[in-house]
C-alpha positions in Angstrom: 0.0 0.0 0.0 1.2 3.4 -0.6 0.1 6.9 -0.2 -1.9 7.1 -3.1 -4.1 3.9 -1.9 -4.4 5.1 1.5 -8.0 6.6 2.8 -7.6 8.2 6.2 -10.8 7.6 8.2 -13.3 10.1 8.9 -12.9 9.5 12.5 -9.1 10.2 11.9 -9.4 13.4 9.9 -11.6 14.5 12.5 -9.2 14.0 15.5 -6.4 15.6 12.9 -8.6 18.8 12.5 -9.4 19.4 15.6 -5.8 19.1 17.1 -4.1 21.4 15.2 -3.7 19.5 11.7 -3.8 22.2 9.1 -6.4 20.5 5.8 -3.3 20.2 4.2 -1.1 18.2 6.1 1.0 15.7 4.1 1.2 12.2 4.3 4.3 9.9 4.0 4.8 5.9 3.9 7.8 5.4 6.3 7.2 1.1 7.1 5.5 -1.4 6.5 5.5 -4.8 8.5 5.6 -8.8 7.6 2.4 -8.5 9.4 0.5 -6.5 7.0 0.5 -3.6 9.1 1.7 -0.4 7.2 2.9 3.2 9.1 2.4 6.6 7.5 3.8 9.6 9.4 1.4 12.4 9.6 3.0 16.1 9.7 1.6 19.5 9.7 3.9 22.2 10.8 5.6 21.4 14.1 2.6 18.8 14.8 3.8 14.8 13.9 2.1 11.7 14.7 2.0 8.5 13.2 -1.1 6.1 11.2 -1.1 2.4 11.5 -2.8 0.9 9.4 -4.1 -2.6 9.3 -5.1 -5.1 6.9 -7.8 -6.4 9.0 -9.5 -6.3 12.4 -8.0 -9.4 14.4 -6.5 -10.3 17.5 -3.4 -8.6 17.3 -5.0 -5.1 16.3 -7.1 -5.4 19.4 -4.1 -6.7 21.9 -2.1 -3.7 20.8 -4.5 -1.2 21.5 -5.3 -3.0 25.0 -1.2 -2.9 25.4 -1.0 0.3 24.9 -3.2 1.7 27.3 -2.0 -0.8 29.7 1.3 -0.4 29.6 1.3 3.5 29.0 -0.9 3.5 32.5 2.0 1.6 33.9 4.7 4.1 32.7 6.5 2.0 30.3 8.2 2.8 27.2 5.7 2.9 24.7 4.0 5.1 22.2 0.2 6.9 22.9 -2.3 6.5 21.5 -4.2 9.9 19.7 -7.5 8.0 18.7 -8.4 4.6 17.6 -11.1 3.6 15.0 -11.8 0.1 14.9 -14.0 0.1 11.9 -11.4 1.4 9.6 -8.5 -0.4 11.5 -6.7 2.8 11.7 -5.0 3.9 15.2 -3.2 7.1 15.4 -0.1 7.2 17.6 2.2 9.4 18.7 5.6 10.0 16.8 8.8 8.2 17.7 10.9 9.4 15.3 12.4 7.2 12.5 15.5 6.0 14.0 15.6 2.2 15.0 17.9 0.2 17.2 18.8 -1.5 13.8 19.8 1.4 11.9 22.5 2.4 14.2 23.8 -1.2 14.9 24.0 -2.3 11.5 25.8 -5.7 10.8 29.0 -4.1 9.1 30.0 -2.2 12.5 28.5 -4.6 15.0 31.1 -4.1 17.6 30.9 0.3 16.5 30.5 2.5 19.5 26.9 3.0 19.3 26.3 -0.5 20.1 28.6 -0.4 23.5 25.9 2.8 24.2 22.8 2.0 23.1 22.1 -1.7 24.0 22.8 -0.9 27.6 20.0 2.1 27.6 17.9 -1.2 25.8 18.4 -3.7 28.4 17.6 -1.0 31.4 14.4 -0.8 29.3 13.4 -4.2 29.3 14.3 -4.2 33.1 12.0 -1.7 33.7 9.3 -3.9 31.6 10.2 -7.2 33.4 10.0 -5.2 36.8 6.3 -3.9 36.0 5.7 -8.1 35.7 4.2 -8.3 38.8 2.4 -5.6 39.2 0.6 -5.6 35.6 -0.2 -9.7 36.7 -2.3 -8.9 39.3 -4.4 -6.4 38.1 -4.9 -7.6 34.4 -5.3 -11.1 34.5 -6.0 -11.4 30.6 -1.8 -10.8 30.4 -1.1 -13.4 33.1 -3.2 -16.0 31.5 -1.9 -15.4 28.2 1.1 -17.7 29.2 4.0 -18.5 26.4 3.6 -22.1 27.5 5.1 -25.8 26.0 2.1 -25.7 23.4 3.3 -22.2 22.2 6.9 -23.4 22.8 6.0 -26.6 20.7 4.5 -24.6 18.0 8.1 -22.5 17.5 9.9 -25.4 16.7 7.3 -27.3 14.3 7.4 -23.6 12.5 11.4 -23.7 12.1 10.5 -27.8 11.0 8.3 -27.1 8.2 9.4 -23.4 6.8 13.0 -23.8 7.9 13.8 -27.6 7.6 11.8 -28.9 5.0 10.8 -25.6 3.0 14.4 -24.3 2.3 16.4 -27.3 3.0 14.0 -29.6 1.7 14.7 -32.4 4.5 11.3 -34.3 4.1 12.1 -37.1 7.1 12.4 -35.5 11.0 13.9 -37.9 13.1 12.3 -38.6 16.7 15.4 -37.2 18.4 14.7 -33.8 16.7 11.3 -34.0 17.4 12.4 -35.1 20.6 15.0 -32.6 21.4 12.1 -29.8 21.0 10.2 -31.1 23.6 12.5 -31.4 26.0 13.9 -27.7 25.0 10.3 -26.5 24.9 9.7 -28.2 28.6 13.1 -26.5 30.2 12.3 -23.0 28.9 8.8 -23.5 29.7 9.9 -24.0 33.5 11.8 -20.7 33.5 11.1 -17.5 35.9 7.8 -16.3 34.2 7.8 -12.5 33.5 6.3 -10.2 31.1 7.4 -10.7 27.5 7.2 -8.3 24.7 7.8 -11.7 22.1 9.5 -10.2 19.5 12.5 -7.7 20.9 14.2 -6.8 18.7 16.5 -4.5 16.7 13.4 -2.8 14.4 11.1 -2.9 17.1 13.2 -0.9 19.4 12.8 3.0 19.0 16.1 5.6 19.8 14.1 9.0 20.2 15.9 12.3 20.1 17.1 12.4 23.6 18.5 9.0 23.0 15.9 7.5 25.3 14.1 4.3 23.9 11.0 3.0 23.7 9.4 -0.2 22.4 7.0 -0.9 19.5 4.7 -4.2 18.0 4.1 -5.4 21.1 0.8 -7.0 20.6 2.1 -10.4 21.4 3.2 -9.6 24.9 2.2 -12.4 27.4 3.5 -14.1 30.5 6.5 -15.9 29.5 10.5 -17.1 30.0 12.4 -14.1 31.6 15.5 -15.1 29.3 13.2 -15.0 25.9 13.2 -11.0 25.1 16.8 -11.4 26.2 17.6 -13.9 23.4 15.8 -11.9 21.5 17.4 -8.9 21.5 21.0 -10.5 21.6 20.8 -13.0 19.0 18.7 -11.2 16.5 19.9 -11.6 12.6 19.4 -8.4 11.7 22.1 -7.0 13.5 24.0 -10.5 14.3 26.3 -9.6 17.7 29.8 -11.7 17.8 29.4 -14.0 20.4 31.6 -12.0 22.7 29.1 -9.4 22.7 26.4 -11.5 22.9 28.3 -12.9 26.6 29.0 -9.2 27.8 25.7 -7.9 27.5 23.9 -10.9 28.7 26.2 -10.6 31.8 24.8 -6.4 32.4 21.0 -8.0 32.0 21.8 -10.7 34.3 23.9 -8.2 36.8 21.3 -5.8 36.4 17.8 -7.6 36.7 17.2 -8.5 40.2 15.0 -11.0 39.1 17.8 -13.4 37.5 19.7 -13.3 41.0 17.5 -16.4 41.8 20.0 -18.1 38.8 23.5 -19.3 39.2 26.0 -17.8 36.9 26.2 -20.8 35.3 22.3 -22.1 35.4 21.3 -18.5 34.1 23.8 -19.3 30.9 22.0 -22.4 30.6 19.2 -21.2 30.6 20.0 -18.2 28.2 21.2 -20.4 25.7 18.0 -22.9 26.0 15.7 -19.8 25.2 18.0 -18.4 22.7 17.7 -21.9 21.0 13.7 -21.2 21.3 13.7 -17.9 19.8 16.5 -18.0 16.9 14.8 -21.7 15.7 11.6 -19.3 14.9 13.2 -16.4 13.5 14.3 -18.7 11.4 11.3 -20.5 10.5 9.5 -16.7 10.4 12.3 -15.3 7.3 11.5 -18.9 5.4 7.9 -18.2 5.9 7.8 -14.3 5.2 10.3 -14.6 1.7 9.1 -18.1 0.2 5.5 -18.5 1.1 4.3 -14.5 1.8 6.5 -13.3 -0.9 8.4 -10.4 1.0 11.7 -11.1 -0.6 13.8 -8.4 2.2 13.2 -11.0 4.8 15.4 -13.7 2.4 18.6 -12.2 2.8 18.4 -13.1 6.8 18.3 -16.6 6.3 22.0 -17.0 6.5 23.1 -15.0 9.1 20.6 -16.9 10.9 22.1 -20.1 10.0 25.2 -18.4 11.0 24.0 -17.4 14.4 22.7 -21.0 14.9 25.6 -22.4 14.3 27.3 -20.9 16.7 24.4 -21.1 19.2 24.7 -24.9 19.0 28.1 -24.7 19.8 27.5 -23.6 22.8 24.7 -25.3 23.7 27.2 -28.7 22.9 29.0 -27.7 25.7 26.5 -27.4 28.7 23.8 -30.8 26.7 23.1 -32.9 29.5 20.7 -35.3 28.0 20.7 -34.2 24.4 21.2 -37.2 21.8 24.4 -36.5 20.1 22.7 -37.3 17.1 20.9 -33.8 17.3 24.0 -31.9 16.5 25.0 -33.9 13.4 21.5 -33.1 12.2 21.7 -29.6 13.3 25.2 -29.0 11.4 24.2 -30.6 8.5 20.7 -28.8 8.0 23.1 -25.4 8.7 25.0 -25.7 6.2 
């Protein structure tokens, strides 16, 4: 969709007019999501703010306006909402700027000096958002039962099985001690310290406003989860791709940091790291496999190898702390990286 297909609600205009939006304010297309969901920042004068649009009215349209009253009530780092109109799927948000995590971490200066500033501002963030866990549990019970279970744990894996597996690597058989080896992932992540989890934290979902401050957006899937997934997330993701030694440093600040983890070892909190990490870089995966080959969004293809890459090397060390993992499961795992 671009600006020329794009019919601003009535409801909308309104709420524009009568705000200070000048008739002629101008429109421009500045994102568009695997989602369906497309952003158009809104600008007249001094005055900004920003239109998501949706394709349809579904679960996750209706979870993100419910988070974002929530969790703006609750003082954490996310946008406000101007005026929602459910009819048109069309919510009007306030204006974060246009600069991501992502575009000042890029891949090509991973280890630059913006990433030694800016991803400790990110994991106080999430801090602050595991910290409200509590607190948001007991008084919206909707988030607390909307637990990232073994089902939902399950469902990762089976996604990284058929998009991953047998849609780009065309492995058609999946032995039992694959299948195996998810469950018993999926059953030791599930038993982690449940907090609140944002789901998908990472690098383009993470705002850097003008006073350097962040804040966090698409956080529609946020539930009660692992308190080492958005972690993962943020530290394994393949659009920015960390080295390893990175990926140890900052995992040590979260861990030093969050009170919460203090109920870990050193080396149980690792294990535990890398078990989620597992969890969350098997559906990324699975999600750039889906998003290029069977949606057709071909910018999402060209993260399918430094995803295998990251894998790779997440296997590795997962080799070294497998208890009761089949050895078979790495042979499979290194050959399907290839």
């Amino acid at each position: 969709m671009n600006c020329d297909d794009l019919k601003i609600s009535d409801k909308i205009r309104d709420y524009l007019g009568s705000h200070g939006y000048g008739a002629d304010f101008s429109v421009e297309s500045i994102a568009g999501a695997g989602s369906g969901r497309r952003y158009y920042r809104i600008s007249s004068g001094e005055r900004t703010s920003v239109l998501q649009v949706s394709s349809e009215l579904n679960e996750d349209f209706k979870k993100f306006v419910e988070n974002s009253q929530v969790f703006r009530a609750a003082g954490l780092p996310v946008p406000k909402l101007f005026c929602v109109d459910e009819d048109a799927v069309q919510i009007l948000q306030e204006d974060l700027g246009s600069r991501r995590l992502l575009d000042d971490v890029s891949p090509d200066r991973p280890q630059s000096g913006s990433v030694r500033i800016l991803y400790p501002e990110v994991i106080e963030a999430l801090i602050r958002w595991q910290n409200a866990s509590q607190s948001l549990f007991s008084t919206h019970t909707d988030i607390w039962l909307r637990r990232f279970d073994f089902a939902a744990l399950k469902w990762e894996t089976d996604y990284f099985t058929e998009n991953y597996l047998k849609g780009h690597c065309g492995i058609t058989e999946i032995p039992d001690y694959v299948r195996n080896f998810y469950s018993l992932l999926a059953v030791s992540v599930d038993a982690q310290t449940k907090v609140l989890m944002h789901r998908d934290f990472q690098s383009q979902n993470i705002m850097v406003k003008d006073s350097s401050e962040v804040a966090f957006v698409d956080y529609q899937g946020a539930r009660r989860g692992s308190m080492f997934y958005d972690i993962a997330s943020l530290l394994w993701d393949p659009y920015v791709s960390l080295p390893l030694d990175l990926v140890k440093d900052f995992f040590e600040y979260w861990r030093f940091q969050y009170k919460g983890a203090k109920i870990y070892t050193k080396e149980d909190a690792w294990e535990s790291f890398v078990h989620a990490s597992l969890q969350r870089l098997m559906q990324a995966m699975g999600a750039f496999c889906f998003l290029s080959k069977v949606k057709g969004i071909q910018k999402f293809e060209q993260y399918i190898e430094p995803g295998k890459k990251q894998l790779r090397v997440l296997f590795a060390e997962f080799r070294k702390i497998a208890k009761a993992t089949d050895p078979q499961v790495f042979s499979f795992m290194e050959r399907a990286l290839l």
